[in-house]
TIZA-320924 format. One line per 3 residues: number of its first residue (from 1); their letters; for each residue x, y, z of N, C-alpha, C, O. Coordinates in steps of 0.02 Angstrom, whole numbers. Each point is the difference from the previous one (the first is absolute). Layout:
% TIZA-320924
NUM = a = X,Y,Z,X,Y,Z,X,Y,Z,X,Y,Z; ...
This chain:
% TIZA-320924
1 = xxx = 1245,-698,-98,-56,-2,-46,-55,47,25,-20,-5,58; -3,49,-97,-50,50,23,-61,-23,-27,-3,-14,-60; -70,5,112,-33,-46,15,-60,31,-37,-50,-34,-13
4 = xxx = 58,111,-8,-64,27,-53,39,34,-75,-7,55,-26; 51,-116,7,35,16,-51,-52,-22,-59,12,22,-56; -60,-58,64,-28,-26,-39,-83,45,-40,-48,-14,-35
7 = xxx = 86,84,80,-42,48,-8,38,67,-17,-15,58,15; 54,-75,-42,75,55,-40,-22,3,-77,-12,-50,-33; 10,112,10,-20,13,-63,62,33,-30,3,61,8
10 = xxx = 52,-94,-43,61,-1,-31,-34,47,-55,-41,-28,-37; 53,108,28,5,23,-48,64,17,-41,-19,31,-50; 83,-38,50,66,20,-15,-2,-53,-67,60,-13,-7
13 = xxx = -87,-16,-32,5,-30,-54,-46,30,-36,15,25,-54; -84,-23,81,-50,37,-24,-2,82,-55,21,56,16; -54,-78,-82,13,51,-38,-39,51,52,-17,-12,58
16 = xxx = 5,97,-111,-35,39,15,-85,-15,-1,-27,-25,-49; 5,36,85,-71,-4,-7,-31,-40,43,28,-10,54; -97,-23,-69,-42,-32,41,9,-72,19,14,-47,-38
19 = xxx = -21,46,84,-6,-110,23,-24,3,55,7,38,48; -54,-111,-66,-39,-33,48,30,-60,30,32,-40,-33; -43,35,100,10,-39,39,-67,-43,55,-57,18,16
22 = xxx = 84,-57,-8,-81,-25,36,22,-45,57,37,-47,-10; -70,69,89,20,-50,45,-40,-6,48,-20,46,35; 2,-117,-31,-15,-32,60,-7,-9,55,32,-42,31
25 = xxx = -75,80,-3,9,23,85,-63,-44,33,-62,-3,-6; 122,-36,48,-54,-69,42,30,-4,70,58,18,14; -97,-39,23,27,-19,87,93,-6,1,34,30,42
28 = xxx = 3,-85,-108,73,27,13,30,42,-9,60,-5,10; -86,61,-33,19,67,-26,-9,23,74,51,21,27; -122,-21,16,5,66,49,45,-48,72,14,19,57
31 = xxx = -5,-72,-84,54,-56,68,65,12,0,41,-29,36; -24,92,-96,71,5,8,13,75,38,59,13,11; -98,26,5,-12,45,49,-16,-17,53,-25,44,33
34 = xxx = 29,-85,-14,5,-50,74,-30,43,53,22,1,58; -87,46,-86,-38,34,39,-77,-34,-9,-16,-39,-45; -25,63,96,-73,-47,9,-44,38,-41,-5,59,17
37 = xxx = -23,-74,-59,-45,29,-34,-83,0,20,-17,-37,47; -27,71,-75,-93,17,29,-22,-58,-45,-57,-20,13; 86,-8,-56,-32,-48,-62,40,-56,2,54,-5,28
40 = xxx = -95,-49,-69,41,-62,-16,-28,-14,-78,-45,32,-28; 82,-89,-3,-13,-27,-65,-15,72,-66,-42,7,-44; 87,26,63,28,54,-54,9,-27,-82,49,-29,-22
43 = xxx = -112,49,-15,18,-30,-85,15,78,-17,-41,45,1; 76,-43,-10,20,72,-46,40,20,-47,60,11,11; -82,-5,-58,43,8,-84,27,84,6,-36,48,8
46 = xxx = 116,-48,-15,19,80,-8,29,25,-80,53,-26,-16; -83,71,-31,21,3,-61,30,55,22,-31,39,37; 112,-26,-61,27,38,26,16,41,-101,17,-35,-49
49 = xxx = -29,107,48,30,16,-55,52,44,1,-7,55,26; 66,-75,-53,92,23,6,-5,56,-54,1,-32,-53; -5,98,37,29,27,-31,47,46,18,-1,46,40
52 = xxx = 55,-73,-85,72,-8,6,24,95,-47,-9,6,-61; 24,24,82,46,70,-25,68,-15,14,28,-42,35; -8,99,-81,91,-13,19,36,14,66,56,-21,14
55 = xxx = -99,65,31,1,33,59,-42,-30,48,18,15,57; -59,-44,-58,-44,-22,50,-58,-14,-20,-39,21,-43; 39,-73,90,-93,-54,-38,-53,26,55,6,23,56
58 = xxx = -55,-36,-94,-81,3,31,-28,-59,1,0,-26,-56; -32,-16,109,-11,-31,35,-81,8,-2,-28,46,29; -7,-95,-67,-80,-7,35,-4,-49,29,41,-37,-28
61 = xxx = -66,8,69,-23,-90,46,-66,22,6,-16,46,38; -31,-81,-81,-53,-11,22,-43,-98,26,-12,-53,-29; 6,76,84,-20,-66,15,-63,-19,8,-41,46,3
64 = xxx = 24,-96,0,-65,-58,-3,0,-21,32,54,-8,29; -126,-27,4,-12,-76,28,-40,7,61,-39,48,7; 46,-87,34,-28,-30,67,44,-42,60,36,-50,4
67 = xxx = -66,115,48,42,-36,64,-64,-25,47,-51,33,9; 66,-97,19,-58,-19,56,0,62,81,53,13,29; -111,12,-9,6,26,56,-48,-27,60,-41,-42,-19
70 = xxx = 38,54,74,-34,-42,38,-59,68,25,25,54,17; -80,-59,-17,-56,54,25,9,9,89,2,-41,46; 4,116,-49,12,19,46,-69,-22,63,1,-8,61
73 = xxx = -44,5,-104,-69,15,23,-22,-87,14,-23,-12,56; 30,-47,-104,-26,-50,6,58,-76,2,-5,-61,4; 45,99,-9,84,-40,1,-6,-30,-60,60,-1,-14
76 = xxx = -92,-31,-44,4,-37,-58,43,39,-47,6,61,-3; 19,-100,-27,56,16,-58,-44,11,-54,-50,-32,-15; 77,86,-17,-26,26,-69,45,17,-44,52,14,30
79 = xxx = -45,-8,-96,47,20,-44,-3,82,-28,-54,16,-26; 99,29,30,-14,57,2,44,5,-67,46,-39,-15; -72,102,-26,27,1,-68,43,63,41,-10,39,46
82 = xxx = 74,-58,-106,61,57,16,11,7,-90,8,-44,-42; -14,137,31,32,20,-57,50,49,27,6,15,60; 29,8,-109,58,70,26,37,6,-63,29,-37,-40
85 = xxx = -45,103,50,65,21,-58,36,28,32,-25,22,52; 120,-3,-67,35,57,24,52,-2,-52,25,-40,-39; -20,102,56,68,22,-60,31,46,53,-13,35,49
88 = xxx = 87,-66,-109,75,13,46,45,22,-30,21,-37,-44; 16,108,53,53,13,-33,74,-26,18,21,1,58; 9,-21,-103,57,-51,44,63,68,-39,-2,2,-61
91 = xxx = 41,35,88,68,15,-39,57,-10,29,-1,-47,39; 63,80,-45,61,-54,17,31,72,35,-17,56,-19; 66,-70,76,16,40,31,72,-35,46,31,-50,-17
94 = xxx = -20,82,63,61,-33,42,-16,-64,33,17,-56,-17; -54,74,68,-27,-47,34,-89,-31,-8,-39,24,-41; 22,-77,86,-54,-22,-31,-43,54,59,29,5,54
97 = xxx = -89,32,-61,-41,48,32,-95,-10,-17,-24,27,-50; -12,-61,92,-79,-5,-20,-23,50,55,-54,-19,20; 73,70,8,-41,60,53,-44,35,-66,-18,56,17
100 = xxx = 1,-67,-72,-33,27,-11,-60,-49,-47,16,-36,-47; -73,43,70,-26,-63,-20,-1,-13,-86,13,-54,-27; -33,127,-13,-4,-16,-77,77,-26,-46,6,-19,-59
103 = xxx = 46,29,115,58,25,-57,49,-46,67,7,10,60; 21,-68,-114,72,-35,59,52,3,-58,-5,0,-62; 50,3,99,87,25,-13,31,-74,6,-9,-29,53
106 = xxx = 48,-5,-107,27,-60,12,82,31,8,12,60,5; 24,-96,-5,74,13,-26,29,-17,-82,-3,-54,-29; 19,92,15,26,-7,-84,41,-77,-6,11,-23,-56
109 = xxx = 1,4,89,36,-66,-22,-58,-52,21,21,-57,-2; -94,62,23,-36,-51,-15,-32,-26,-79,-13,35,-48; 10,-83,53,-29,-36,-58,-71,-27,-5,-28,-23,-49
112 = xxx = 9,30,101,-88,-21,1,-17,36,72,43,22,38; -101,-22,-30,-43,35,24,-49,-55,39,-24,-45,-34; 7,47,124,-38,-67,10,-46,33,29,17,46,36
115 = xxx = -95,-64,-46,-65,14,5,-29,-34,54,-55,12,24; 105,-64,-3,-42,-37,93,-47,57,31,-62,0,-1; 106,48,29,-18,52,47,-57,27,-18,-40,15,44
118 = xxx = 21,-3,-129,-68,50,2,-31,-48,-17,-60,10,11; 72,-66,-36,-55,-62,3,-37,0,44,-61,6,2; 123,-18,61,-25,-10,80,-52,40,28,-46,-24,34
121 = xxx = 54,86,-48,-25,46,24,-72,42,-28,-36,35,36; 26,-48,-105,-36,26,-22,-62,-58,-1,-58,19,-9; 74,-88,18,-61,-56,26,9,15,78,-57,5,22
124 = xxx = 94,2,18,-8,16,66,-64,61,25,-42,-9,43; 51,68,-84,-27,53,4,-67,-10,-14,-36,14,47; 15,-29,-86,-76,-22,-25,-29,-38,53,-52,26,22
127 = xxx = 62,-59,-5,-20,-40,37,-55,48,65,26,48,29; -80,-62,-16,-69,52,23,37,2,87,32,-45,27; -48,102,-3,18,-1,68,-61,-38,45,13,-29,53
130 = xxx = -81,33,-83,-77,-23,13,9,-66,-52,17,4,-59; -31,-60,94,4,-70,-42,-75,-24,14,-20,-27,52; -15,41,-105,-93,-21,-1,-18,-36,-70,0,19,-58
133 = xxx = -13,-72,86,-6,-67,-60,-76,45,-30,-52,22,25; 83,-26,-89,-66,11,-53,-83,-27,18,-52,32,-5; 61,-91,24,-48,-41,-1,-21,-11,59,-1,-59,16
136 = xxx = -24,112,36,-9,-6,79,-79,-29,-18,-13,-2,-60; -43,-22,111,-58,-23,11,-36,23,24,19,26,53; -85,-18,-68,-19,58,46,-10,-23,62,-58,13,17
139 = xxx = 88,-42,25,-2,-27,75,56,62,19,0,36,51; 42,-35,-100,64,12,11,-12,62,-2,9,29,54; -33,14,-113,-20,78,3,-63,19,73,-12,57,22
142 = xxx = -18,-117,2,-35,42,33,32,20,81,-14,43,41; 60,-95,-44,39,-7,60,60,69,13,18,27,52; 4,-13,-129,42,48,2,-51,67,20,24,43,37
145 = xxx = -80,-37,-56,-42,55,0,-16,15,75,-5,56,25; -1,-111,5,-17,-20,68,56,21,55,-15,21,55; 54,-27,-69,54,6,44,44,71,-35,60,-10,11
148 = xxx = -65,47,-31,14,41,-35,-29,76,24,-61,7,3; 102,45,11,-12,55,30,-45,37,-20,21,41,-41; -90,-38,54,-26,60,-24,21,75,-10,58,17,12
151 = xxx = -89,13,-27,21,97,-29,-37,21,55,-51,-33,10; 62,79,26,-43,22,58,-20,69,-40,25,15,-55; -49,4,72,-30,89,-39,45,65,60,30,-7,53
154 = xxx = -40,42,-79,47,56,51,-43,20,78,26,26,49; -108,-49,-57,-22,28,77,4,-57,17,-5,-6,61; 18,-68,-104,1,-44,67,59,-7,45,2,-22,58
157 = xxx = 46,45,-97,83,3,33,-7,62,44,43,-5,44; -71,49,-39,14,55,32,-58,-6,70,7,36,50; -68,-94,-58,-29,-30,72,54,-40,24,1,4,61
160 = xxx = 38,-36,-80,29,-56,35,69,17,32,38,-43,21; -23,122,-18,53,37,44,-15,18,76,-51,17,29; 93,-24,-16,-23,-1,79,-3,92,15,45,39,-16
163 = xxx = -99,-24,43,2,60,5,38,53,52,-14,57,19; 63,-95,-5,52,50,46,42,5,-50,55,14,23; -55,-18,-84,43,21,-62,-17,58,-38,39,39,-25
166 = xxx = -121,-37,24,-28,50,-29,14,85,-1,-14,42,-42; 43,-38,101,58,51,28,60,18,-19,26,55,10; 5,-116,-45,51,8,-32,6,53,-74,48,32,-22
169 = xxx = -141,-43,-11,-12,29,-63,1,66,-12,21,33,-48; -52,-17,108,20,76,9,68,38,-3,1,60,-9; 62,-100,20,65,8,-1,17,24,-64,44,44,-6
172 = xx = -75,-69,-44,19,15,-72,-15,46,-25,46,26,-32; -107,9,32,-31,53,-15,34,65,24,-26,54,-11
């Protein structure tokens, strides 16, 4: 039994043209990638639109919603909005081939098409490399300000060289 079958979009019955699909992406969706994720309590709605050619379909997933993240800065959990669109050319070929990110190659004897992977990946991706709760305090901004590197100006960096270097400058010229 294949465990993200429930994320297989059976087009081989499907007339020509457009269809909508719609799915559910929650904490058991990213538990079947049995990898650790930056978020928890994932609500996320994916409208996926199928248009179907005789040769090969186009693929939009645009997704919705909110994943909880924890502030890098104050550790409290906040809810961070996640949108995304992507579009995907799917056509049929020998073998199955995604090295190229716009355009994947299934094999001609498939019958549906499964969307786990860019589900996975396209809520994975969004996700901020900097995690800063909207709603910091100003205790909280003044502390970051506080501890936070000033900009030095160019003569103050150039007093604070030790001057048996100053010798070196001449090298360049």
């Amino acid at each position: 039994m294949d465990k993200f079958r429930n994320y297989d979009i059976a087009f081989s019955g499907l007339k020509d043209g457009k269809h909508n699909f719609r799915f559910e992406v929650n904490q058991a969706f990213f538990n079947l990638f049995e990898t650790e994720q930056e978020f928890s309590n994932p609500k996320i709605t994916a409208d996926v639109l199928l248009n179907k050619h005789s040769t090969f379909l186009e693929i939009e997933i645009n997704v919705a919603g909110t994943i909880q993240l924890v502030c890098d800065i104050t550790t409290s959990e906040f809810d961070y909005p996640i949108e995304n669109q992507i579009k995907v050319l799917v056509k049929f070929g020998e073998i199955y081939d995604d090295s190229d990110v716009d355009v994947i190659v299934i094999p001609h004897k498939d019958n549906a098409f499964n969307i786990a992977q860019l589900l996975y990946e396209d809520v994975v991706l969004t996700v901020p490399m900097k995690k800063v709760s909207p709603k910091l305090s100003k205790e909280d901004i003044a502390l970051l300000e506080k501890f936070s590197p000033n900009e030095e100006t160019e003569t103050e960096k150039e007093e604070d060289i030790d001057p048996r270097w100053n010798a070196l400058k001449n090298l360049k010229k």
